[in-house]
C-alpha positions in Angstrom: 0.0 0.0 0.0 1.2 3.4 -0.9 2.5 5.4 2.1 1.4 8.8 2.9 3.9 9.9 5.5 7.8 8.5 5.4 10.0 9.3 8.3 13.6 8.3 8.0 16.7 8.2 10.1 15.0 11.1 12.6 16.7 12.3 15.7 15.4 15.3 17.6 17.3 16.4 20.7 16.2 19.8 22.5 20.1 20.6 23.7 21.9 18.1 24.1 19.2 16.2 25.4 18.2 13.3 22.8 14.2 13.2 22.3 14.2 10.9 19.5 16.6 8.0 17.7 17.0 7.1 14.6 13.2 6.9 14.0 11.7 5.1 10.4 8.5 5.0 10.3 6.5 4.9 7.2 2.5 5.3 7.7 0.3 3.6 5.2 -2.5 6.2 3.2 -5.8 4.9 4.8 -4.3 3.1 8.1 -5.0 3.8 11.6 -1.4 4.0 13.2 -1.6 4.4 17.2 1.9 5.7 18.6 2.0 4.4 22.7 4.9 5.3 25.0 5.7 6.2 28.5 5.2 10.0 29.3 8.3 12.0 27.7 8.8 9.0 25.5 8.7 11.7 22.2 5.1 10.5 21.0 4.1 14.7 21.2 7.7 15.9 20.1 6.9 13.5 16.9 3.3 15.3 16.2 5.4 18.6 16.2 7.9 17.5 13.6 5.1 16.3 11.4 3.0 19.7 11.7 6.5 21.5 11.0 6.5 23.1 14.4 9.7 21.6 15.2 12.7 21.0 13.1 15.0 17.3 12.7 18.3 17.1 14.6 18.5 14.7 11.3 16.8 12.9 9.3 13.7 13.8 7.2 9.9 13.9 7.3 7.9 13.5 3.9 4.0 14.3 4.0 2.9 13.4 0.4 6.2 14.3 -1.1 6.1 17.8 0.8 8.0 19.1 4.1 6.1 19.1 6.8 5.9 23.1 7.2 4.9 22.9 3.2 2.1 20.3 3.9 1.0 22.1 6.9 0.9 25.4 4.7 -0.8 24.0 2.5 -4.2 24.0 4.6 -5.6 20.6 3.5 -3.5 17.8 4.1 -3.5 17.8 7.9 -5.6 18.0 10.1 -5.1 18.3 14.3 -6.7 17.7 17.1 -3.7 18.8 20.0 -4.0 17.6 23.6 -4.6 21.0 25.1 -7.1 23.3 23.0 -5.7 27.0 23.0 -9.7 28.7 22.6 -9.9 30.6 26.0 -13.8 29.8 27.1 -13.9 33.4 28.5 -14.4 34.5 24.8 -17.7 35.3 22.7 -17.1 32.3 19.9 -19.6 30.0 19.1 -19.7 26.3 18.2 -19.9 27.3 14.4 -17.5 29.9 14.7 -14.8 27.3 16.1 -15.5 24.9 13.1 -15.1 27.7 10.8 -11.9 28.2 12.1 -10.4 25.1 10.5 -11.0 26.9 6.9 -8.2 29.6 7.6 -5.9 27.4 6.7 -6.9 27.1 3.0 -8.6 30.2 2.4 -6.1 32.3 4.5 -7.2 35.3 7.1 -8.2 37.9 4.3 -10.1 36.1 2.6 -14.3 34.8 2.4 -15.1 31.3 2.5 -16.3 29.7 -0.2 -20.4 29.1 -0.6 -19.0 24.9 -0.5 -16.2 25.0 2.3 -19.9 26.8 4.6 -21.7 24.0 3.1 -19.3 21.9 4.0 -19.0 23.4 7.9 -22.6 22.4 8.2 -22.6 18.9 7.2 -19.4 18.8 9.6 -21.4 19.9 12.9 -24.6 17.7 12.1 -22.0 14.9 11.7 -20.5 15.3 15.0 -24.2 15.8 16.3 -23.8 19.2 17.3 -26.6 20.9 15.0 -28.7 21.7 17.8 -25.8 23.8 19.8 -23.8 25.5 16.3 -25.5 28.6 18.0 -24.6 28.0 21.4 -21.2 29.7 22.7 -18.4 27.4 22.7 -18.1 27.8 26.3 -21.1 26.9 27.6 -21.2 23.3 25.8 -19.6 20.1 27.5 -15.8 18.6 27.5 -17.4 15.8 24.9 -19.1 18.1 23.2 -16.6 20.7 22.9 -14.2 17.5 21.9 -16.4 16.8 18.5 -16.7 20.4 17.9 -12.4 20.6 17.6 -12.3 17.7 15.4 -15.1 19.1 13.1 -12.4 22.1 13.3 -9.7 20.0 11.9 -11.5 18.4 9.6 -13.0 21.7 7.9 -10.5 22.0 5.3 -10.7 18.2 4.6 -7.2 17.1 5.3 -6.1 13.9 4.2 -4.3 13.2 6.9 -5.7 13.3 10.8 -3.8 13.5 13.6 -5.1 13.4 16.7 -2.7 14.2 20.7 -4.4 12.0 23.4 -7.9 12.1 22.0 -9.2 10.2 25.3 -8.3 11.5 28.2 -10.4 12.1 30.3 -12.9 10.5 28.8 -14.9 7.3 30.7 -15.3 3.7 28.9 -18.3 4.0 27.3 -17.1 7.5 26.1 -14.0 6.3 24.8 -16.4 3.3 22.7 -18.1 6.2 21.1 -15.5 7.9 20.3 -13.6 5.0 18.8 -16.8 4.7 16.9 -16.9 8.1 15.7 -13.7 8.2 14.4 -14.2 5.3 12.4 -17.1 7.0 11.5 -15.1 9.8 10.0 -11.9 7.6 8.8 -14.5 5.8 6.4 -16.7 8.9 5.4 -13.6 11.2 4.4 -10.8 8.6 3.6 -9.0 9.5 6.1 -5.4 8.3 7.4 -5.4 9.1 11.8 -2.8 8.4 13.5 -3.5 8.8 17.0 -0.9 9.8 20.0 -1.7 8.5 23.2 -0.8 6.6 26.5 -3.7 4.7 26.7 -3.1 1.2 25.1 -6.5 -0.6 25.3 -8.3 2.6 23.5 -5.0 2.3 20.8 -5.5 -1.4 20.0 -8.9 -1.3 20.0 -8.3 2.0 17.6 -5.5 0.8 15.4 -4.6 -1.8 12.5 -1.1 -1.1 13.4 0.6 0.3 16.6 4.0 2.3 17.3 5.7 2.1 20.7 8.0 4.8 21.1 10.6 5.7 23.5 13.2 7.6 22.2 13.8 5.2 19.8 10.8 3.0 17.8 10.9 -0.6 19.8 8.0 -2.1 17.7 5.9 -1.1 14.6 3.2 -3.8 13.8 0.1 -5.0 14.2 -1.6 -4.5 17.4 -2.5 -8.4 17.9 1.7 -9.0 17.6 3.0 -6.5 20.6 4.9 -8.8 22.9 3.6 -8.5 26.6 7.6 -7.7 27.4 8.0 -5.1 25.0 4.1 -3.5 27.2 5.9 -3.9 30.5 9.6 -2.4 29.5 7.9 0.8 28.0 5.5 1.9 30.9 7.5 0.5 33.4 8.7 4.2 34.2 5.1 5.3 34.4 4.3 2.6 36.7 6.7 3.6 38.8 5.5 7.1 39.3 2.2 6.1 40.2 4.1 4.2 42.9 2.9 0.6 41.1 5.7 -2.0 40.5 5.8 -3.6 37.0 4.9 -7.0 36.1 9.0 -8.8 36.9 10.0 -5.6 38.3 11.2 -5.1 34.4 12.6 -0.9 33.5 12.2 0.9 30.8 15.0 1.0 28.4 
């Protein structure tokens, strides 16, 4: 299958701290790739490369042939949802508004959106179920809520490519089956590739038709049905330990 993203030979250090080793990791158009790792594992510092945000130590990032700051500018080949929204709730924006948002950009701040790309916006916030609120500030709906809302946002250009920073936290079980659902929802309806950043295993397996775990450098890229219970236990084992839980052997991360 043709690949959408190729990353070769990548290091990133901030300083003379090393973040990333010697990463290769191609990402199929069309999969589902879930990236897992132990908190300051790189899994974030890798989103940033790929939006451009960030630049190699060495190595190279391809988005369909382009750099990442090129496919980033280019408004409609990625799309993000990050971890931490920056939209302050203090101001007067509503639920439409935010979607609308995700059309900057492609059309650019100057410029009117097109009669399609509104169109488009309002098929968007009926698909995430969010017709009723559109009108509603952006403040005054629910985490969930707001949740679908910021992915409509990043999908409002329609990107090709979706990547999405600990989609699930804070989010109970039968959330998180929804939401698995919903993004399946979307991967099929948009041909979509997602690749989805997060510490959270069960919800990335269950996610996923192949599975990243990366701490500092890539220790498995495969199926999800393949990852070795060892290989589980060596790259949380630092987590584990900061919640004050021993791992499985007593076994360290590497």
């Amino acid at each position: 299958m043709a690949t959408i993203v190729e990353i070769e030979d990548l290091d990133f250090a901030y300083g003379q701290q090393l973040v990333l080793k010697h990463i290769h990791l191609p990402i199929e158009r069309g999969s589902t790739l879930g990236i897992i790792g132990p908190n300051g594992g790189g899994k974030t510092t890798l989103l940033e490369l790929m939006l451009g945000l960030l630049q190699p130590t060495r190595g190279t990032i391809r988005i369909e042939g382009l750099s990442p700051i090129q496919a980033t500018a280019a408004g409609n080949i990625i799309g993000y949802l990050p971890q931490h929204h920056a939209l302050r709730t203090q101001v007067p924006i509503s639920v439409r508004q935010v979607v609308r948002l995700g059309l900057l950009g492609k059309t650019g701040m100057l410029r009117r959106y097109s009669k399609q790309d509104l169109s488009f916006v309002e098929t968007l916030i009926d698909l995430v179920g969010l017709a009723d609120l559109a009108d509603r500030p952006f403040a005054s709906i629910s985490g969930g809520q707001r949740q679908r809302a910021l992915i409509a946002r990043a999908l409002a250009a329609r990107p090709r490519l979706l990547l999405l920073d600990e989609p699930t936290t804070g989010i109970d079980a039968s959330g998180q089956l929804r939401f698995i659902e919903f993004i399946d929802q979307l991967k099929r309806q948009f041909s979509l590739t997602v690749v989805i950043v997060s510490h959270d295993l069960r919800a990335v397996t269950a996610m996923a038709d192949r599975v990243a775990c990366l701490n500092v450098t890539l220790h498995y890229h495969d199926a999800p049905r393949r990852l070795p219970p060892d290989v589980v236990s060596a790259m949380f084992a630092c987590d584990l330990e900061a919640l004050g839980a021993a791992p499985p052997g007593g076994a360290r991360a590497q």
